[in-house]
N, CA, C and O of each residue as an XYZ file, in Angstrom:
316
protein
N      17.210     -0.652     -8.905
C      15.936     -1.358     -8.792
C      15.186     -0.805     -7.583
O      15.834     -0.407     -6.615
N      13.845     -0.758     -7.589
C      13.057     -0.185     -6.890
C      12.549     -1.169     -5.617
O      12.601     -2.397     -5.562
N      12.221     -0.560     -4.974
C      11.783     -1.942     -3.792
C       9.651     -2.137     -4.013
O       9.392     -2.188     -5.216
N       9.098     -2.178     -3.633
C       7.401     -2.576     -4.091
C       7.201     -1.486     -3.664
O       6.555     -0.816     -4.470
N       7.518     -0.815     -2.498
C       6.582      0.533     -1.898
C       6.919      1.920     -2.377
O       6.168      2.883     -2.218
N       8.210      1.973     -3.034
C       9.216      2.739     -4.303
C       8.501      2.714     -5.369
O       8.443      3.815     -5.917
N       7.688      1.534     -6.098
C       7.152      1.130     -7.287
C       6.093      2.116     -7.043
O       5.946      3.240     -7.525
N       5.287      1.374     -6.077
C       3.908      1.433     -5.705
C       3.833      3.294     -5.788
O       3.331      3.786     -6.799
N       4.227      3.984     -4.956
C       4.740      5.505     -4.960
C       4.992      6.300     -5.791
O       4.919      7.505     -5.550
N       5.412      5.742     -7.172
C       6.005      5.971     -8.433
C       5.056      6.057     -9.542
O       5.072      6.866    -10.470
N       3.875      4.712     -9.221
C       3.212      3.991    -10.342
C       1.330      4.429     -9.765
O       0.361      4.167    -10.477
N       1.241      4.987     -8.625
C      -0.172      5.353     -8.405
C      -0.612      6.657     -8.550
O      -1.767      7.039     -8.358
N       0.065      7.141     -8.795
C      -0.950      8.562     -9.726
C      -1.591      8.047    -10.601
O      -2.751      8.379    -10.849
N      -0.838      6.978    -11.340
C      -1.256      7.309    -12.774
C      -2.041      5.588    -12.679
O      -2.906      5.426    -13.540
N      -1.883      4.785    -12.058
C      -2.759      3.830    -11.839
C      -4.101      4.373    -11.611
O      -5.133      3.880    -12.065
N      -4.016      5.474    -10.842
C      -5.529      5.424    -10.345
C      -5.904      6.250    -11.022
O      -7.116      6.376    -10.845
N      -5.412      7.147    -11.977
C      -5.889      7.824    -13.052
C      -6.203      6.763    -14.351
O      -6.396      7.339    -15.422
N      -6.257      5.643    -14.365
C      -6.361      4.830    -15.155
C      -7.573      4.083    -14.947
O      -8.268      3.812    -15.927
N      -7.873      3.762    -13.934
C      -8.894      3.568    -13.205
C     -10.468      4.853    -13.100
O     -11.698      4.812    -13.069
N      -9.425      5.783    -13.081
C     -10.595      7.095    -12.954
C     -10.947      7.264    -14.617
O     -12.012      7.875    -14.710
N     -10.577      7.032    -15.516
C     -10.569      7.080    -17.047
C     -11.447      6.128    -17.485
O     -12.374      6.480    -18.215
N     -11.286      4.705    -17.089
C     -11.578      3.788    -17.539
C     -13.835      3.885    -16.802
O     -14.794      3.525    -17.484
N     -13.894      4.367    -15.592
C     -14.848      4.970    -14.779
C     -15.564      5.498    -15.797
O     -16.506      5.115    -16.492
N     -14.732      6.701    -15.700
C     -15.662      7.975    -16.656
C     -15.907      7.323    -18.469
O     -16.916      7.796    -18.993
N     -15.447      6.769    -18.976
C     -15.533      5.998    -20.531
C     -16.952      5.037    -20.313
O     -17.956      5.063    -21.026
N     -16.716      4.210    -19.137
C     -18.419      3.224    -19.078
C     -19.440      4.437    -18.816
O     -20.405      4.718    -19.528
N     -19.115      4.962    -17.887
C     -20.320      6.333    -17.487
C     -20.676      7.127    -18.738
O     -21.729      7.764    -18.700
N     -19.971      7.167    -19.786
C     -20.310      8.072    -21.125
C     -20.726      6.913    -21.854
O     -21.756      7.126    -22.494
N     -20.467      6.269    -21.918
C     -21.249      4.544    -22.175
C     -23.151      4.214    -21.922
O     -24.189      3.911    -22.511
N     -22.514      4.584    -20.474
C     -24.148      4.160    -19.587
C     -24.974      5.667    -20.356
O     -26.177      5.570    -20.594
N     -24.498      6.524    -20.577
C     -25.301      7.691    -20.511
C     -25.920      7.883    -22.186
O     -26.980      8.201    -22.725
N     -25.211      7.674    -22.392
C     -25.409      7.478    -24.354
C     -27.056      6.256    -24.681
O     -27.365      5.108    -24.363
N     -27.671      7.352    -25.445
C     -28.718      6.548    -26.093
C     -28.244      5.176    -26.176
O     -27.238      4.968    -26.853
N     -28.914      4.058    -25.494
C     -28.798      2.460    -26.245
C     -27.467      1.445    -24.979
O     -27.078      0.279    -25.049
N     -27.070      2.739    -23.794
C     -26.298      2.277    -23.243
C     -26.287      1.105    -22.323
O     -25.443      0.222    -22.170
N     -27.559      1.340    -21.689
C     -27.551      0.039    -20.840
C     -27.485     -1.632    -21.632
O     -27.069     -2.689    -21.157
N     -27.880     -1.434    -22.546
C     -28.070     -2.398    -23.300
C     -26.649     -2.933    -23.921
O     -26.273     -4.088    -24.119
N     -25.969     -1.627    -24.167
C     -24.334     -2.349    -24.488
C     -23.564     -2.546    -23.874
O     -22.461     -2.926    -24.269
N     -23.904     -2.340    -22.602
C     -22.743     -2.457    -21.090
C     -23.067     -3.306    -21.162
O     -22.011     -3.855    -21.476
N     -24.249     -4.596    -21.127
C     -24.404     -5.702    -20.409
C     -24.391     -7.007    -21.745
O     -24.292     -8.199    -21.456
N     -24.537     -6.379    -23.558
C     -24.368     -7.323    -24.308
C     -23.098     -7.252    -25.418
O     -23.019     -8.075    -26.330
N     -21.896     -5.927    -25.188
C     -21.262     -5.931    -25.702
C     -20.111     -6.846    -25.278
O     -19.648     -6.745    -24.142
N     -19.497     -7.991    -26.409
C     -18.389     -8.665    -26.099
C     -17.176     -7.948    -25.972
O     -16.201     -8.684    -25.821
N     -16.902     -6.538    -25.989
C     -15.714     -6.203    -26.092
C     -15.620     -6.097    -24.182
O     -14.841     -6.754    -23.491
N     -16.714     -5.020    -23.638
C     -17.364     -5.040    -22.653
C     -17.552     -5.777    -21.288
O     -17.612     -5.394    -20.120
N     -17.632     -7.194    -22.017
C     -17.437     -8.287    -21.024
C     -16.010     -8.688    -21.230
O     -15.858     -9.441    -20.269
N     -14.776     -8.668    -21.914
C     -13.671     -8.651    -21.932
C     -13.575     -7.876    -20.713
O     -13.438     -8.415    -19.615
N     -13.616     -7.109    -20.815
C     -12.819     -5.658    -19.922
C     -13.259     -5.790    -18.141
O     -12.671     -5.332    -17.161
N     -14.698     -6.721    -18.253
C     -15.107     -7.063    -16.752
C     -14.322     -8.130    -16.427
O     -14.026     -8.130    -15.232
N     -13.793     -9.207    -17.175
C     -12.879    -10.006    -17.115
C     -11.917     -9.837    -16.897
O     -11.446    -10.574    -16.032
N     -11.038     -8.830    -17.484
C      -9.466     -8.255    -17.689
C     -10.195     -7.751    -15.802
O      -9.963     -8.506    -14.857
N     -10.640     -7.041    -15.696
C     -10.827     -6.379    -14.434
C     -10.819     -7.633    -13.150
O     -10.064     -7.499    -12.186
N     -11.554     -8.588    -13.252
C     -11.541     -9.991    -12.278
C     -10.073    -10.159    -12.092
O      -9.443     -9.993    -11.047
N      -9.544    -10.576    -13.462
C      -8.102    -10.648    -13.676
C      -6.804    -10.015    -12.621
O      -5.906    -10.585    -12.002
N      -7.163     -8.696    -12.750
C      -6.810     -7.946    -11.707
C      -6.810     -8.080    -10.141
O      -5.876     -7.581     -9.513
N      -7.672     -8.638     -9.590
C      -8.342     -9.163     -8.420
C      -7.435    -10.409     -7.908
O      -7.127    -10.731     -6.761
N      -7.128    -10.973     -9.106
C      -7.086    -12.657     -8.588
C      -5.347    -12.784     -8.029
O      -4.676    -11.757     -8.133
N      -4.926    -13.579     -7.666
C      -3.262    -13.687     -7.192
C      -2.415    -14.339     -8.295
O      -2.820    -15.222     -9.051
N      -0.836    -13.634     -8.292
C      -0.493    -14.476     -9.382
C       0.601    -13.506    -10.282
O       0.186    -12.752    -11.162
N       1.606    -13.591    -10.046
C       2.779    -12.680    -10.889
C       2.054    -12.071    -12.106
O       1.996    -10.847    -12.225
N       1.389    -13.069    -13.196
C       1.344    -13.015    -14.318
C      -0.211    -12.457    -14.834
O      -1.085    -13.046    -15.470
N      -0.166    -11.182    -14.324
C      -1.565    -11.008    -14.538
C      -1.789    -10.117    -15.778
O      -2.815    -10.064    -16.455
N      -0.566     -9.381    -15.965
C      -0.504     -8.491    -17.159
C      -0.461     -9.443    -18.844
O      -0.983     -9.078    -19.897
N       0.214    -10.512    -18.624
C      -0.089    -12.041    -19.565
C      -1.354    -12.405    -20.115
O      -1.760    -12.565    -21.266
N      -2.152    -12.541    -18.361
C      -3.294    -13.542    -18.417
C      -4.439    -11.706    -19.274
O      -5.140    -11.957    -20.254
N      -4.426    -10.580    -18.885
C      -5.125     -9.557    -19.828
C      -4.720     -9.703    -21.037
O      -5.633     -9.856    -21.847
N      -3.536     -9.712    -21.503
C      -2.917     -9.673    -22.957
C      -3.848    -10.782    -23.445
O      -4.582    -10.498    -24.392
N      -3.912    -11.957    -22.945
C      -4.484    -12.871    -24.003
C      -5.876    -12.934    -23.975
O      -6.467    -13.674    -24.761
N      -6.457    -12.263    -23.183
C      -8.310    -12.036    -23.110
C      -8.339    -10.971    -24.445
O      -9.308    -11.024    -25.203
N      -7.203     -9.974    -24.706
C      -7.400     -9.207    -25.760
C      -6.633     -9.903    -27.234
O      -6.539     -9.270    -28.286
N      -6.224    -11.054    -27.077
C      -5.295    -11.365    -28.248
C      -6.692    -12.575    -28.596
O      -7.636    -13.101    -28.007
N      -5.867    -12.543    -30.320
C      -7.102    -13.296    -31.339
C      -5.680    -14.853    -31.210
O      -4.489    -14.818    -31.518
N      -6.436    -15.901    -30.695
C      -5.905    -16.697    -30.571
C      -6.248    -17.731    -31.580
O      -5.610    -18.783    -31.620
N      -7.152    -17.503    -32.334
C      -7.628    -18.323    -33.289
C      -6.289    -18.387    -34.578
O      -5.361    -17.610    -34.807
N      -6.771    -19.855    -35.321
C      -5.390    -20.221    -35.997
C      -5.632    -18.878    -37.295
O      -6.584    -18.129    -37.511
N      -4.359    -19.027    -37.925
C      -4.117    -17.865    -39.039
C      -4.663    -18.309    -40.384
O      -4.099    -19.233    -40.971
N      -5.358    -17.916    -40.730
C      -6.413    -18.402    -42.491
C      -5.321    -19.163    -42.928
O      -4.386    -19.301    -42.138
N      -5.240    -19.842    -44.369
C      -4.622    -20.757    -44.727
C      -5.101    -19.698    -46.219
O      -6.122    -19.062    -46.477
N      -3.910    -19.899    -46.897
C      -3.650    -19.771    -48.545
C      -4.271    -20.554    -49.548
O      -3.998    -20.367    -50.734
């Protein structure tokens, strides 16, 4: 088992390449005919500024609290 600064050492290349990805995807977003307009009214969009708050806030369970901003929680159709 790793200790946090072992993790941390292990897991930030590619964190912040995740971060640098996620950057450059809104920027090809913003730049695209019709973009400003879908950065600020797309619901998938405002998920992802959320999932991002998410990130911010304190709390073991933060990889949970994203999963369910992306999960369809609504009940299952009926037969």
């Amino acid at each position: 088992m790793h200790d946090a600064k072992q993790t941390l050492e292990r897991q930030f290349p590619e964190m912040r390449w995740r971060c640098l990805s996620l950057a450059a995807d809104l920027d090809r977003i913003q730049r695209a005919t019709g973009g400003d307009a879908i950065l600020s009214s797309d619901p998938r969009l405002q998920m992802l500024r959320r999932a991002i708050e998410v990130l911010n806030e304190p709390g073991p369970d933060r990889a949970e609290r994203v999963q369910m901003l992306f999960s369809d929680t609504s009940p299952a159709p009926t037969r």
